[in-house]
C-alpha positions as CSV (number, residue, x, y, z in Angstrom):
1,X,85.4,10.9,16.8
2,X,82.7,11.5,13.7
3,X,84.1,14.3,11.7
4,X,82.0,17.4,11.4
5,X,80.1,16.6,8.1
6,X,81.2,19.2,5.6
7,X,85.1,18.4,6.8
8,X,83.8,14.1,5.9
9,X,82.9,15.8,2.5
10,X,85.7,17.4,1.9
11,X,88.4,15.0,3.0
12,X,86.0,12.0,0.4
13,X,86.2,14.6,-2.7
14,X,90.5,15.2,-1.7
15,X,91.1,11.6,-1.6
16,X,89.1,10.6,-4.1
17,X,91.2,12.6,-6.5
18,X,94.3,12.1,-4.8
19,X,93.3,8.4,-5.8
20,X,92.6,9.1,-9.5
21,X,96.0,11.1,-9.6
22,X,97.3,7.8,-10.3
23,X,94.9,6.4,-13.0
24,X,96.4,6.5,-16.7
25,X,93.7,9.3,-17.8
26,X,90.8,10.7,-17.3
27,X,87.5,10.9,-18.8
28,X,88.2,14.6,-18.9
29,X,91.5,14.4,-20.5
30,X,90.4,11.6,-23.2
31,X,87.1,13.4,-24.5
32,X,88.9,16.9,-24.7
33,X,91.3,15.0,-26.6
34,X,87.8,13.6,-29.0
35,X,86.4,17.3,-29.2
36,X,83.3,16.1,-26.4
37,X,82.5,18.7,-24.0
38,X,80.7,16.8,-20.9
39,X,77.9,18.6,-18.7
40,X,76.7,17.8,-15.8
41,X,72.5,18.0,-16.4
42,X,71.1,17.6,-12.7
43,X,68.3,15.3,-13.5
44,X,66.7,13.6,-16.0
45,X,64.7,15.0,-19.1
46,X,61.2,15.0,-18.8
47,X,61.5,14.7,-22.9
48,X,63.0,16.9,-25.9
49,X,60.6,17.6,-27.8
50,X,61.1,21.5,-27.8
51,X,56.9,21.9,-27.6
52,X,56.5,19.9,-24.7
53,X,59.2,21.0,-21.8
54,X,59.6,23.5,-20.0
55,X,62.6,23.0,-18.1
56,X,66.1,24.3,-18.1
57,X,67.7,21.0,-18.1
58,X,65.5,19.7,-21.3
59,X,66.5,23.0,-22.7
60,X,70.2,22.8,-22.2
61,X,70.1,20.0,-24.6
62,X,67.3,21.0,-27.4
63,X,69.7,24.2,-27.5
64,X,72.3,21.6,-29.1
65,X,69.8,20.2,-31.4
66,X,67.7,22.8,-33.0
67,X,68.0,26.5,-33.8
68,X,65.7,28.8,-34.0
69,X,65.6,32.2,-36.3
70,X,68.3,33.3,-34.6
71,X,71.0,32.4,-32.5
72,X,72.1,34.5,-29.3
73,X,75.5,35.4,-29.2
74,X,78.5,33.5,-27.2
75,X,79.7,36.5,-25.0
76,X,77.1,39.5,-25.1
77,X,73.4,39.8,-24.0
78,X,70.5,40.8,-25.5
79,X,72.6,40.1,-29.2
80,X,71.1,38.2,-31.9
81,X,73.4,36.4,-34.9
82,X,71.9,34.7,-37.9
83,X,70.5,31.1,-37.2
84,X,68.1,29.7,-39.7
85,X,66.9,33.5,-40.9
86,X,69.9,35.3,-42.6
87,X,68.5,38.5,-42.2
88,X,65.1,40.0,-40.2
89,X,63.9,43.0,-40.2
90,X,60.1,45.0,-39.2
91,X,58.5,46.2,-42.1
92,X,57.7,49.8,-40.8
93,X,60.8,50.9,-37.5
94,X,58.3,53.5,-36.1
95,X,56.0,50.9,-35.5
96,X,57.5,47.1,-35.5
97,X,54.1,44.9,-35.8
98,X,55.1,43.1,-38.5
99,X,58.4,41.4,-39.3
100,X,60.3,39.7,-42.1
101,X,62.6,37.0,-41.8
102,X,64.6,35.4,-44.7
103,X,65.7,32.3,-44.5
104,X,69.2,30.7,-45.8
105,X,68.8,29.1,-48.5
106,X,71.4,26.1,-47.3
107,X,69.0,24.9,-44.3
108,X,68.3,21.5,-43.7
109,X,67.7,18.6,-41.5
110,X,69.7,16.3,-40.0
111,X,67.8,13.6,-42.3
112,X,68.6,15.9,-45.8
113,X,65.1,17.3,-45.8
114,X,64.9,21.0,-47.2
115,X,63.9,23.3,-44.2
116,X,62.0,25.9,-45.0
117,X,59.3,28.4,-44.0
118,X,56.7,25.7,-43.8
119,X,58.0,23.9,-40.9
120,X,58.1,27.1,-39.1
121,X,54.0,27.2,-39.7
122,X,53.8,23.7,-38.7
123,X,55.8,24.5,-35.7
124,X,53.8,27.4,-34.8
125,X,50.3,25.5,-35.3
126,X,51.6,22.9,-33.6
127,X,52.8,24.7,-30.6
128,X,49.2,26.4,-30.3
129,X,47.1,23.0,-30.9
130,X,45.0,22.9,-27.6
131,X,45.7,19.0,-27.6
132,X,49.3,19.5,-27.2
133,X,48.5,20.6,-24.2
134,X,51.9,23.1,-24.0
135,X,53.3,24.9,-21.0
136,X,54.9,27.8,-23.5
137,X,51.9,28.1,-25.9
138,X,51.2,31.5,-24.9
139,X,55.1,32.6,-26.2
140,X,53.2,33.1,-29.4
141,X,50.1,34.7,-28.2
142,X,52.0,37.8,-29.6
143,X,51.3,36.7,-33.0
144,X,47.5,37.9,-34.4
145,X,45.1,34.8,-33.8
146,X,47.1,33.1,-31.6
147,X,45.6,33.0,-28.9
148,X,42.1,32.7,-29.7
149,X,43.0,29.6,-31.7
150,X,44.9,28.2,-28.4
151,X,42.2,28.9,-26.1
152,X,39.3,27.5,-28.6
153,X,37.5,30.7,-28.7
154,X,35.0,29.3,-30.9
155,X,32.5,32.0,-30.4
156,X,34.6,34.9,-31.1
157,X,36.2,33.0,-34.2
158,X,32.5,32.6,-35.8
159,X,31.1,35.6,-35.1
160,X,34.0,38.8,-36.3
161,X,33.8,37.4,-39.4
162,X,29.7,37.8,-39.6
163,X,28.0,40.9,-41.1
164,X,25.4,40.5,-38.7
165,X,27.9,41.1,-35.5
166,X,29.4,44.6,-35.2
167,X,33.1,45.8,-34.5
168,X,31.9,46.6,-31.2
169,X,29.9,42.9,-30.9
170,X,33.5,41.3,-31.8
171,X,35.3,43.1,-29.2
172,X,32.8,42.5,-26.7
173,X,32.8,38.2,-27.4
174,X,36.9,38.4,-27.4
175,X,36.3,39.3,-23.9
176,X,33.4,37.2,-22.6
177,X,34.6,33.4,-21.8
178,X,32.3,30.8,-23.5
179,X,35.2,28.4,-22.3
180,X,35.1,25.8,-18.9
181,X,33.6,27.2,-15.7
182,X,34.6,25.1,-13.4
183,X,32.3,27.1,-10.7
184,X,29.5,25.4,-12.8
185,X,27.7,21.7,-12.0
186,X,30.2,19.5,-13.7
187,X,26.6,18.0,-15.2
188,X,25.9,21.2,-16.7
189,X,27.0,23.0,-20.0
190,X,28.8,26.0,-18.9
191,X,30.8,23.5,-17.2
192,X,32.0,22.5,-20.4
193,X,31.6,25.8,-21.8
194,X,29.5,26.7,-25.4
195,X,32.9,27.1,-27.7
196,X,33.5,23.3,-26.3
197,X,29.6,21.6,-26.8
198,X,29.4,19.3,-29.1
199,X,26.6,19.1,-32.0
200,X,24.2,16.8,-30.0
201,X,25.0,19.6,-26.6
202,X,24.3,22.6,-28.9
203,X,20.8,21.0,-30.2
204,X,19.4,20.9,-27.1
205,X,20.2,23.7,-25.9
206,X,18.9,25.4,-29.3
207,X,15.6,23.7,-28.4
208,X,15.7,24.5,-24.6
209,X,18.2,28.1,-24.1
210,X,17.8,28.3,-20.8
211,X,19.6,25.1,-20.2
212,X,22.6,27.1,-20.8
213,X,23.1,30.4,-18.4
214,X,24.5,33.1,-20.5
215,X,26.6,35.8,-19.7
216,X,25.4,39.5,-19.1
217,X,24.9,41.4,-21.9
218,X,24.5,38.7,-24.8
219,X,20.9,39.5,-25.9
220,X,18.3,36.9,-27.0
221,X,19.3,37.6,-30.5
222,X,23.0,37.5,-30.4
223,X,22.6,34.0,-28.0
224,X,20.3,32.8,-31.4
225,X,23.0,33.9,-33.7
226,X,25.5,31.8,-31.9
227,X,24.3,29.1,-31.3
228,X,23.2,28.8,-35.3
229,X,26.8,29.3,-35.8
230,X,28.3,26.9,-33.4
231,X,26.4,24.1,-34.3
232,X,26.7,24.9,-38.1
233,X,30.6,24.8,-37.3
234,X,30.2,21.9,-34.7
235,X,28.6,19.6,-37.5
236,X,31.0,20.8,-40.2
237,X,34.1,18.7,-38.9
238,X,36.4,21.4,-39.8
239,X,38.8,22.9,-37.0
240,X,39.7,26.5,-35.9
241,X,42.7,26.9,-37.7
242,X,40.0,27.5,-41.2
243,X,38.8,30.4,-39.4
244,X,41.5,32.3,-38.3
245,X,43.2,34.8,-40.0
246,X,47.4,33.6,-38.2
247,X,49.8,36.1,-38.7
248,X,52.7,34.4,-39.5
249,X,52.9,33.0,-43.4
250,X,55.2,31.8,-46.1
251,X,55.1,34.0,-49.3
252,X,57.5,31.5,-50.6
253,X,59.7,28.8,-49.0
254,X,62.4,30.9,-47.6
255,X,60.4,34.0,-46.5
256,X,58.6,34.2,-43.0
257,X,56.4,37.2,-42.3
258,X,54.8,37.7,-38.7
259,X,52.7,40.3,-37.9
260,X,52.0,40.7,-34.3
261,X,48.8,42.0,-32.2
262,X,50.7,45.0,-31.1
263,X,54.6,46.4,-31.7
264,X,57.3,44.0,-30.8
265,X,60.7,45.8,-31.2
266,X,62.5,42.5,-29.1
267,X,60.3,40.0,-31.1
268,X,64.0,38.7,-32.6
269,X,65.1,37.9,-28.5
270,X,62.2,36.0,-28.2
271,X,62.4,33.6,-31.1
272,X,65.9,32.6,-29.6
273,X,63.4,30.8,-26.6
274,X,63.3,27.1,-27.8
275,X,59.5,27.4,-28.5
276,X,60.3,29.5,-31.7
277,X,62.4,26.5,-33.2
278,X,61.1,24.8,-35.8
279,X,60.1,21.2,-35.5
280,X,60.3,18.8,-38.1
281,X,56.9,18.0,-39.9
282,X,57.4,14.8,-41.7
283,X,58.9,13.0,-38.8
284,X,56.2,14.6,-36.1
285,X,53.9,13.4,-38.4
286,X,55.0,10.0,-39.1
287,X,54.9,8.7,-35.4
288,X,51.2,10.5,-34.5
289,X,49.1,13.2,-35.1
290,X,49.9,16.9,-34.5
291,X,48.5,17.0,-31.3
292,X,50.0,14.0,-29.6
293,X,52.4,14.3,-26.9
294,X,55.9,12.6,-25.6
295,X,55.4,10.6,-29.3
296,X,58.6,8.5,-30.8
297,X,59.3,11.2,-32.9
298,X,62.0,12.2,-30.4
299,X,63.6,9.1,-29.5
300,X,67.5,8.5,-30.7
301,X,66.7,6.3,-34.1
302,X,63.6,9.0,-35.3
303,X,64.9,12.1,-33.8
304,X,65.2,14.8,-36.9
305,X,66.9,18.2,-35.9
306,X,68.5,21.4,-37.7
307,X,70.8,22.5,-34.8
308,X,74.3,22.2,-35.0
309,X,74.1,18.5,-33.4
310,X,71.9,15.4,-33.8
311,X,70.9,12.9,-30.8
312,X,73.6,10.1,-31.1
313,X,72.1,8.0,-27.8
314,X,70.2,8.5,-24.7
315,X,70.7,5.9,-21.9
316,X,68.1,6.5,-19.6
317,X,69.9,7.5,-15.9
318,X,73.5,7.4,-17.5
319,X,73.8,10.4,-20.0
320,X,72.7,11.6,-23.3
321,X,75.3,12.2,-26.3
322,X,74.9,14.4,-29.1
323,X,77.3,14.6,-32.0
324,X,78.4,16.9,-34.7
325,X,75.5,17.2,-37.1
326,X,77.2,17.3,-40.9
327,X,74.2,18.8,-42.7
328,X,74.6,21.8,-40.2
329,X,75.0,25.1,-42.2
330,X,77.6,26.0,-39.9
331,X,79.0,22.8,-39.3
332,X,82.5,24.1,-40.6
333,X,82.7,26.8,-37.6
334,X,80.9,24.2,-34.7
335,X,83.8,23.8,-32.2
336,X,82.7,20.3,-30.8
337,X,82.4,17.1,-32.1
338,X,79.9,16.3,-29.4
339,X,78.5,16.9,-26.4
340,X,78.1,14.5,-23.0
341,X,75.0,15.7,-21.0
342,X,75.4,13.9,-17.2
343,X,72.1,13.8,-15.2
344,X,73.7,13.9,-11.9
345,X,71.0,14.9,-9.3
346,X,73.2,14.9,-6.1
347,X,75.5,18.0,-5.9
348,X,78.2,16.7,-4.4
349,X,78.3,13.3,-6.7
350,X,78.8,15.8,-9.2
351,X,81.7,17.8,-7.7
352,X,83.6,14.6,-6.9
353,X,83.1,13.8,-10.4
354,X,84.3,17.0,-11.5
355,X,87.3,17.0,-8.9
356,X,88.3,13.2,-10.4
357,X,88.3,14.7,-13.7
358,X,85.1,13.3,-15.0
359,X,83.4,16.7,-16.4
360,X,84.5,19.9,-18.1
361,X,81.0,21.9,-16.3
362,X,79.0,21.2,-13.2
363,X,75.6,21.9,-13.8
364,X,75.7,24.0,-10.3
365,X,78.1,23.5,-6.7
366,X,76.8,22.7,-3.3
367,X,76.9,25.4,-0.4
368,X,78.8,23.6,1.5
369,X,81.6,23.2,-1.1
370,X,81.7,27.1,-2.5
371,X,84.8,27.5,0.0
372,X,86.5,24.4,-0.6
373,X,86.5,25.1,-3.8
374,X,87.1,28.8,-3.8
375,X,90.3,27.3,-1.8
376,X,91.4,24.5,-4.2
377,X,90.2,25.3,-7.3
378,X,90.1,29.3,-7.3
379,X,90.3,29.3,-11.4
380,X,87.5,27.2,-11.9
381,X,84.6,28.5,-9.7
382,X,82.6,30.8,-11.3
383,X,80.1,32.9,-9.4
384,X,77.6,34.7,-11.9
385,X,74.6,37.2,-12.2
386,X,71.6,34.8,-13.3
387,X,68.4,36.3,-14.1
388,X,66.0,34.3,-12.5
389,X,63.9,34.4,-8.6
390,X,63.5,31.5,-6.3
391,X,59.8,31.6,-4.9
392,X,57.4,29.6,-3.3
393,X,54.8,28.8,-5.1
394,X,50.7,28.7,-3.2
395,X,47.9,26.3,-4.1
396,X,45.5,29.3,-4.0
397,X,42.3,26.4,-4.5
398,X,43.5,25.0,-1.0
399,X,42.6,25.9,2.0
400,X,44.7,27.9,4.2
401,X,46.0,29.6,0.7
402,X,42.8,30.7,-0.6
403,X,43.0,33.9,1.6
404,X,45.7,36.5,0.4
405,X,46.5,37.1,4.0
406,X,47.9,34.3,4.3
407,X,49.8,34.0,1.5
408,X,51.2,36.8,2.7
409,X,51.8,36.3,6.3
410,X,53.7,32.8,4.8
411,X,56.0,35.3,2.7
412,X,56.4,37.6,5.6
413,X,57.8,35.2,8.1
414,X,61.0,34.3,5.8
415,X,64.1,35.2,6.5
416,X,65.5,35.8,3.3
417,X,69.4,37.1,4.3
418,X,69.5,34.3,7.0
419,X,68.4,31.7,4.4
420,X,71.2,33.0,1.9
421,X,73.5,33.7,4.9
422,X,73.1,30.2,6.6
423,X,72.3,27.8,3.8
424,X,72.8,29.0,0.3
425,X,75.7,30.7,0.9
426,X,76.3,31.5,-3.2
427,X,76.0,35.1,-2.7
428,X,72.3,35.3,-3.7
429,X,69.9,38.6,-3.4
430,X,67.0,38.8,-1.3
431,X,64.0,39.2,-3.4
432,X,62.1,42.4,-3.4
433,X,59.7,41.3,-5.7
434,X,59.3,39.2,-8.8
435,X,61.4,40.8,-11.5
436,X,65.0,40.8,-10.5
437,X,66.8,44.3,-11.1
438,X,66.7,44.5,-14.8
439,X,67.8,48.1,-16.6
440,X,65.8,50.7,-16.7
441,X,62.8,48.7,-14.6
442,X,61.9,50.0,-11.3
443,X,62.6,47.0,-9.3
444,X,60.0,46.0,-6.5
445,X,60.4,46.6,-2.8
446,X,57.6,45.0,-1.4
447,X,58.8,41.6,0.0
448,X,60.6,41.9,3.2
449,X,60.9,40.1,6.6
450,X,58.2,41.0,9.2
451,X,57.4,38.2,11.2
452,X,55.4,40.7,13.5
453,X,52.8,42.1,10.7
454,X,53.0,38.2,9.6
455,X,51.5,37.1,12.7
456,X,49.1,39.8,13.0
457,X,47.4,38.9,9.1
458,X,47.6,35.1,10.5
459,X,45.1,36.2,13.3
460,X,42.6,38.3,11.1
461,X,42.7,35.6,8.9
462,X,41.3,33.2,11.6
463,X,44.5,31.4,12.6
464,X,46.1,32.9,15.7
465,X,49.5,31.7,16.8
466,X,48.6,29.3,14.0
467,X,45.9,27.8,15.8
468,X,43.5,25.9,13.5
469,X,46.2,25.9,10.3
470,X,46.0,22.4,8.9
471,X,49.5,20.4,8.2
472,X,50.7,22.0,5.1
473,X,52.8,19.9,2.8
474,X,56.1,21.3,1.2
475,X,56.4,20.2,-2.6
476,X,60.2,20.5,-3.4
477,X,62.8,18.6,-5.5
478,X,65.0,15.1,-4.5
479,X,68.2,17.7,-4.4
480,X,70.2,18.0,-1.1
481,X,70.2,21.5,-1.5
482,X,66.2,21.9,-2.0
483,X,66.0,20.1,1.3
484,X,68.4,22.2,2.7
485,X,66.4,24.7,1.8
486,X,62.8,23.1,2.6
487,X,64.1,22.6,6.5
488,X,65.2,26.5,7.3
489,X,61.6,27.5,5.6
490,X,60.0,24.9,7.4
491,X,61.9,26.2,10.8
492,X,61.0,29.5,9.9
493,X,57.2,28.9,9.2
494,X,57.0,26.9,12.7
495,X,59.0,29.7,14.3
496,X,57.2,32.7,13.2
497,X,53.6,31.5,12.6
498,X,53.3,27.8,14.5
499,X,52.4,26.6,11.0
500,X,53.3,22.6,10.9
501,X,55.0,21.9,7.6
502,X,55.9,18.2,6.2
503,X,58.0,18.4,3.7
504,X,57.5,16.0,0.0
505,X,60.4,15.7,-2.2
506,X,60.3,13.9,-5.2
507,X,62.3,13.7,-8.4
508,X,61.9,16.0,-11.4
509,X,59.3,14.8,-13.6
510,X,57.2,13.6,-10.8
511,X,57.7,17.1,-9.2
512,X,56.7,18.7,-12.5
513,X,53.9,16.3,-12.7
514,X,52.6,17.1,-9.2
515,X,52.5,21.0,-9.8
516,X,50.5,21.0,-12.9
517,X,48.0,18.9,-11.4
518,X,48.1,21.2,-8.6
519,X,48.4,18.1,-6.0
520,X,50.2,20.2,-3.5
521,X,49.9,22.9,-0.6
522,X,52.9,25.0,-1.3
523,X,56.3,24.1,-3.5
524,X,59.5,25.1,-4.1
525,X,59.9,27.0,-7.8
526,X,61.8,29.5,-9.7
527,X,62.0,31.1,-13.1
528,X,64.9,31.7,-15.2
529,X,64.3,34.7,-17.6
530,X,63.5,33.4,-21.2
531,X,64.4,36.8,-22.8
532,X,65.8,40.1,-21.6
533,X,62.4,42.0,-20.7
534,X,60.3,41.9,-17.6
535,X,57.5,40.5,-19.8
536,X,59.0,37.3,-19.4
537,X,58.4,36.8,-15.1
538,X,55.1,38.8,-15.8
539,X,52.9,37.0,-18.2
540,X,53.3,33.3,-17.4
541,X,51.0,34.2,-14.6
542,X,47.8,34.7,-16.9
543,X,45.4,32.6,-16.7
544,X,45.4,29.5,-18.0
545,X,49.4,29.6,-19.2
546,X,50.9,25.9,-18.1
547,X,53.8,27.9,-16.2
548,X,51.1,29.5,-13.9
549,X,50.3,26.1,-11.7
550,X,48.9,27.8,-8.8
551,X,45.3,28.4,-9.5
552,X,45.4,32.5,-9.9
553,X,44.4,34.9,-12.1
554,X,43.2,38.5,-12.1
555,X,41.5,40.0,-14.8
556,X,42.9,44.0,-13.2
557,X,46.4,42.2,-14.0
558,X,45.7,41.0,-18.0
559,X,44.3,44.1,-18.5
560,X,47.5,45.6,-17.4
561,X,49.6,43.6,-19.3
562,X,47.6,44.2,-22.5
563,X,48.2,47.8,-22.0
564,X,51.8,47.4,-21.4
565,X,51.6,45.7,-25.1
566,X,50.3,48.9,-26.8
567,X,52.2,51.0,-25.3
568,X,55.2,52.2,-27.5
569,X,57.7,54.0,-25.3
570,X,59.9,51.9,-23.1
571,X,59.9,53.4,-19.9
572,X,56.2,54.0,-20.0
573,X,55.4,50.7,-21.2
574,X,57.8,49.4,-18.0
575,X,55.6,51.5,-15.7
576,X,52.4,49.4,-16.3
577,X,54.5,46.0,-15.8
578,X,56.0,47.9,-12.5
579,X,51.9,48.3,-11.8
580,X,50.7,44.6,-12.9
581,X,53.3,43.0,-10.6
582,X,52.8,45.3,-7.5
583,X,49.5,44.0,-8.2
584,X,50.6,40.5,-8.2
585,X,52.8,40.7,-5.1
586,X,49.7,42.6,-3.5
587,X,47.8,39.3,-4.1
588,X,51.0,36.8,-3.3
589,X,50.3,34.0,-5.2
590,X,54.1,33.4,-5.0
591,X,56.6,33.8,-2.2
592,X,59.4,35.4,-3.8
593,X,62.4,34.3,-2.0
594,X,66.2,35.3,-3.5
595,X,67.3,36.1,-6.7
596,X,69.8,34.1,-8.0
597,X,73.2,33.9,-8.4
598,X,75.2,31.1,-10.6
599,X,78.1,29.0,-8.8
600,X,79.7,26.2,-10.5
601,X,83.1,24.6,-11.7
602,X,84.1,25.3,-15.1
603,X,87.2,24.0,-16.3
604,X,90.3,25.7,-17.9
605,X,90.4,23.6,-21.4
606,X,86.5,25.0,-22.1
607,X,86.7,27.9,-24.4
608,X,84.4,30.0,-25.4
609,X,82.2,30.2,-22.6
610,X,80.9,33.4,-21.4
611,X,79.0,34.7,-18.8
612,X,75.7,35.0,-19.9
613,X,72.6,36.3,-17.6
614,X,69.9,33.7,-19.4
615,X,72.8,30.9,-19.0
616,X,72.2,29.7,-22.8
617,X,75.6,29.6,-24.3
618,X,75.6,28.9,-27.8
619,X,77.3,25.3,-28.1
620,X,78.6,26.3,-31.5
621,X,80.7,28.7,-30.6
622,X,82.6,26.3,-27.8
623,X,85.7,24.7,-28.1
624,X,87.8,22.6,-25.9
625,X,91.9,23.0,-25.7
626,X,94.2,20.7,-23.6
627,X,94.9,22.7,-20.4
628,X,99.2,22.6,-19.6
629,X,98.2,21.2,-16.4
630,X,96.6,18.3,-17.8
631,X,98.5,15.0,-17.6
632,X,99.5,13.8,-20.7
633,X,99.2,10.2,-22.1
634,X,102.8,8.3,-21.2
């Protein structure tokens, strides 16, 4: 008789550590014994190069390696401790635009190197180089120039500083695009866009104007103006960065000063998100230029860092080791001597491992497994709040997605307490909207399950019963539980709306590769907060931000969230974001599915690890102790 499947699981994982009952010791017991905490990591990094990714698992190991201003605190949310800046502070409380951080004097790089204020500048240009091409570029777009330098915004650049233009003309160019059209003929310039022609392209336009359309508004004497600019810049061969005035700077090498668009009273939360970290000039620098990406400047031999642990080896598929960095200004009070990151991609591989003794963490714990474990290993499961949403993500430049009533009929037909009921099983939230419940923000209520008024926006869309919807593919990961998930959505799809749904699974970086080249129809996603504010599910959705991948934008939404940013009291300024995402779940770009919950095995010799809602536990602050029910040697 073929046992049920989850009882085959179950009986492999007991004997399998019934058998290793009677090995000498195990992996578990000998690197608590060497001070090595070991992680399981779910997949391999796309990379490390804390610019670059944009991934928890890349994170969970650039946490180890660099710090940033500050460092977030072991057991308490929303806390900041001294990392790299001693002490911070905003140069006027009532209104906290500008900050000051000073930097200890004792910083340093793995490699000896001074750190100082500099490589934060470096950092912070280099984060924003278009080139670089960076998924979290717009984490700085709070700081004045930002993003203007990011986006190329040649035009506006040239022309605030020019007594010809008035205030009025320079607010006006912020907010006309000169960038890509991509409406345009691809042969044409405003395809390119007049803050990206070259020399030779500005020239002939110069001598022919109308071989460029112009937006509304721009007279025939401004369009002179700028183009005599542009070109005067173009054939200069300098670059951006001489024109803007950034607002962060080094008045000497251990003080940074920022000074933001708009008041920032959590600016010190979001320098803890590993684009803030400061990135090592000389040895980004020494293996290509500032632009260049996935360079050897992060591989094991080159890799310089200032966290409290250096890269000691990465073997591709196996694991990656990082050990106790010595030039660490902390390195007295680090609780590790390393730290052995597992990327082990299917869930219950990992528990088995974990049940044989070969991991202090799982990285997460299969549905099917929660009970067993809550069974067997009752003081190890942990079930935690984690603020993040699960959602589908739409290709709103494909067909049937470029109508919002389908979008929405798609999000309408899931049954969100039977998926978390059924198949997830962790104790997950049905999604009401974007932002999970967060304080004082009035959560959404808008998603629901209504297969009825799903099937009746299918029709006026054109596609009754689904007749006439094309075979949609499913982008998801290579993880049992993402199919899992993929088949009851793909039931539920067929169910509800006679939608035909194949489903593509593919491993991490090729996943992450397919959604940013927008090769897909809809795919699985989620977001984990990267502060404690709303801001941070909200404004990865603007256009053009390498987290957006879908193909939206709405100028009615920007325009909310730049309010939102000038607006100084806390519950007023959450009422705008409450208005800019009912305007986003109005559109549906994104399915939001469940929000999420946090199960996985922890075991009794880790100390020092608290629940945290963002997940980031400070590695410093960990320690391991042999656990009285561990065997002991002889």
């Amino acid at each position: 008789m073929k046992v049920p499947f989850l009882a085959e699981v179950v009986l492999l994982l007991t004997c399998a550590s019934l058998m290793n009952s009677c090995s000498e010791r195990t992996a578990v017991e000998q690197a608590t014994e060497e001070g090595i905490l070991i992680i399981g990591n779910t997949s391999e990094p796309k990379g490390l190069d804390p610019h670059i990714v944009s991934g928890v698992l890349e994170s969970n190991v650039i946490r180890a390696l660099f710090e940033g201003l500050v460092e977030g605190h072991p057991s308490k949310d929303g806390v900041a401790l001294p990392g790299v800046a001693e002490k911070w502070y905003p140069v006027d409380e009532k209104r906290p635009d500008e900050w000051v951080f000073e930097l200890r004097k004792d910083a340093q790089w793995s490699d000896g190197a001074p750190l100082t204020a500099d490589d934060f500048l470096f950092s912070f240009r280099r984060l924003l180089t278009p080139e670089l091409a960076s998924d979290y570029s717009f984490m700085l777009y709070y700081v004045r120039d930002a993003e203007p330098y990011h986006k190329s915004q040649r035009s506006y650049l040239l022309s605030r500083k020019d007594a010809n233009f008035t205030t009025e003309w320079w607010a006006s160019l912020k907010e006309i695009d000169f960038g890509p059209n991509e409406e345009a003929p691809e042969d044409s310039f405003n395809f390119k866009g007049l803050d990206f022609l070259t020399a030779k392209e500005l020239e002939a336009i110069q001598g022919k104007p109308n071989l460029f359309t112009w937006p509304k508004g721009v007279s025939a004497q401004i369009r002179t103006r700028l183009l005599k600019k542009n070109l005067a810049f173009a054939k200069s061969g300098k670059d951006l960065w001489d024109l803007i005035d950034f607002g962060a700077t080094a008045p000497d090498p251990h003080t940074l000063k920022i000074k933001l668009n708009s008041p920032l009273p959590f600016l010190p939360e979001i320098t803890k998100h590993y684009t803030w970290y400061p990135v090592p000039r000389h040895a980004v620098l020494k293996h290509g230029k500032i632009g260049d990406r996935f360079t050897a400047w992060t591989k094991p031999e080159n890799l310089v860092c200032n966290g409290a642990f250096f890269l000691k080896s990465w073997r591709f598929n196996d694991h990656i080791e990082v050990a106790r960095n010595p030039r660490y200004w902390d390195e007295e009070n680090v609780g590790l001597n390393g730290i052995r990151y597992l990327p082990i991609s299917n869930l219950y591989t990992e528990a088995r491992m974990y049940y044989d003794g070969q991991m202090h963490v799982t990285y997460s714990l299969a549905p099917e497994l929660i009970e067993h474990s809550r069974q067997n290993y009752s003081a190890d499961l942990r079930n935690e709040l984690y603020l993040g949403t699960y959602f589908i993500r739409t290709n709103v430049t494909h067909e049937p997605f470029t109508d919002a009533r389908v979008r929405l009929a798609f999000s309408l037909s899931l049954d969100q307490e039977s998926l978390i009921q059924n198949v997830l099983k962790g104790g997950q939230k049905p999604a009401g909207g974007l932002v999970p419940p967060f304080g004082d923000y009035p959560a959404a209520k808008q998603v629901r399950f209504d297969p009825k008024l799903a099937r009746e926006l299918l029709a006026e869309a054109g596609f009754p019963n689904g007749e006439g919807l094309p075979d949609i593919e499913f982008l998801t990961t290579d993880k049992e539980t993402s199919k899992a998930v993929a088949e009851a959505l793909q039931s539920m799809w067929k169910e509800h709306l006679g939608a035909t749904i194949k489903i593509k699974q593919l491993e991490w970086t090729s996943y992450i590769t397919s959604m940013f080249d927008k090769d897909y129809d809809l795919a699985a996603g989620g977001w984990i907060g990267d502060y404690l504010d709303p801001l941070t599910f909200l404004d990865m959705w603007m256009k053009g931000t390498g987290n957006n991948r879908t193909g939206w934008h709405s100028e009615e939404f920007e325009r909310l969230l730049a309010q939102a940013a000038e607006t100084g009291k806390p519950q007023d300024r959450y009422d705008i974001l409450s208005q800019a995402e009912s305007l986003f779940l109005k559109e549906r770009p994104i399915l939001p599915v469940y929000w999420y919950t946090r199960n996985y095995l922890l075991r009794p010799e880790v100390k020092g690890w608290h629940p945290l809602v963002l997940d980031n536990h400070p590695y410093k602050f960990i320690r391991l102790e042999s656990s009285p029910t561990m065997k002991k040697e002889g």
